[in-house]
C-alpha positions in Angstrom: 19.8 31.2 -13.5 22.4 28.4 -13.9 20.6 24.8 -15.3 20.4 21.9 -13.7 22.5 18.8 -13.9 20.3 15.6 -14.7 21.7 13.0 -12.2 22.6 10.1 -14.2 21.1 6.7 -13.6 22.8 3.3 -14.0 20.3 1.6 -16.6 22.1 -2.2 -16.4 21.1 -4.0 -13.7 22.5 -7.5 -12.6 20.0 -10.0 -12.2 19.4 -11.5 -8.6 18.4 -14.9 -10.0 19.7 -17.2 -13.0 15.9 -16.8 -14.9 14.5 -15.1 -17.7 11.3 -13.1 -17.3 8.6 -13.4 -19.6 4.8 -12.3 -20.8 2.7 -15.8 -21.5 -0.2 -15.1 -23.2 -2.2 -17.8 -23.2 -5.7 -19.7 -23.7 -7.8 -21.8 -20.4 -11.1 -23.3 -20.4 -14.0 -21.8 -18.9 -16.7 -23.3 -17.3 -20.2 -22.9 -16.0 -22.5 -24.5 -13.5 -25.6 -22.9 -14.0 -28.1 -23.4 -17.2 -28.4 -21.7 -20.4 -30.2 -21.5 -23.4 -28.7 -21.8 -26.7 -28.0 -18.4 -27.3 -26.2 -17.9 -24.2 -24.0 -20.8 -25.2 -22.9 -19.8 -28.1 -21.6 -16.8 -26.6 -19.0 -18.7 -24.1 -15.6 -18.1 -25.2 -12.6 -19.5 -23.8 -10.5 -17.2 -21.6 -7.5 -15.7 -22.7 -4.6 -14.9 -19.5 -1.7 -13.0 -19.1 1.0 -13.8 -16.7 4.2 -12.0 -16.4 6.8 -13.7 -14.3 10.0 -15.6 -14.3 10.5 -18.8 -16.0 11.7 -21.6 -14.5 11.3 -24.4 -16.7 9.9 -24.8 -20.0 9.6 -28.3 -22.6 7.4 -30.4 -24.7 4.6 -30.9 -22.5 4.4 -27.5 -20.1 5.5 -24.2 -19.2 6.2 -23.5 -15.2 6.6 -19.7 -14.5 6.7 -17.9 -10.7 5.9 -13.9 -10.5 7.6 -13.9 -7.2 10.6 -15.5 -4.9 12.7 -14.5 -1.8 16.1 -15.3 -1.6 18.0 -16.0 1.6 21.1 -13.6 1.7 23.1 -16.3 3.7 22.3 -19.2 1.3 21.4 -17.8 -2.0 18.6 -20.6 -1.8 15.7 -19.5 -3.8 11.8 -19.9 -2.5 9.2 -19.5 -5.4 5.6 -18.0 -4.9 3.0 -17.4 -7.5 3.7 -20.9 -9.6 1.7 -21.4 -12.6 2.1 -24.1 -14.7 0.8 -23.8 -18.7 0.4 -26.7 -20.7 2.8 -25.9 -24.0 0.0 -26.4 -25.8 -1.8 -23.9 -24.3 0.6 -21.1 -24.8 -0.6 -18.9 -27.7 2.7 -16.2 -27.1 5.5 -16.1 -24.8 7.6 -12.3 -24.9 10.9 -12.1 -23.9 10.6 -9.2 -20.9 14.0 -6.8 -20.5 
């Protein structure tokens, strides 16, 4: 029985936007409303989110990423959806995605 060819596949890809994508890891407060007893405080910790997205600016003071965007084919203008602005400070790591 004669073997199969393996179809190759194109593994570069041009990017349809000008940003790099990115994995923040990063820490955010927590709060609570309701009452607790000591114990139960003690045991608040602070939250600690991913995001994966693109990013669109980054300096000093913050870090503004967007997982998603539509681009108008007659334009090229770019719409951003699922902003998220970190405070730098807040970042604890930020991975380079390929």
């Amino acid at each position: 029985m004669p073997r199969k060819r393996r179809k190759a596949i194109n593994t570069e890809t041009t990017p349809d936007i000008p940003f790099q994508k990115v994995r923040v890891e990063w820490v955010d407060c927590v709060s609570d409303s309701g009452w607790a007893n000591e114990k139960e405080f003690n045991k608040m910790k602070l939250a600690r989110p991913v995001n994966e997205g693109w990013v669109f600016s980054k300096d000093k003071h913050s870090v503004k990423i967007f997982a998603s965007y539509d681009k108008d084919s007659s334009t090229n203008e770019i719409t951003f959806g699922d902003r998220t602005m970190i405070p730098t400070s807040w970042v604890v790591k930020m991975t380079k995605i390929e």
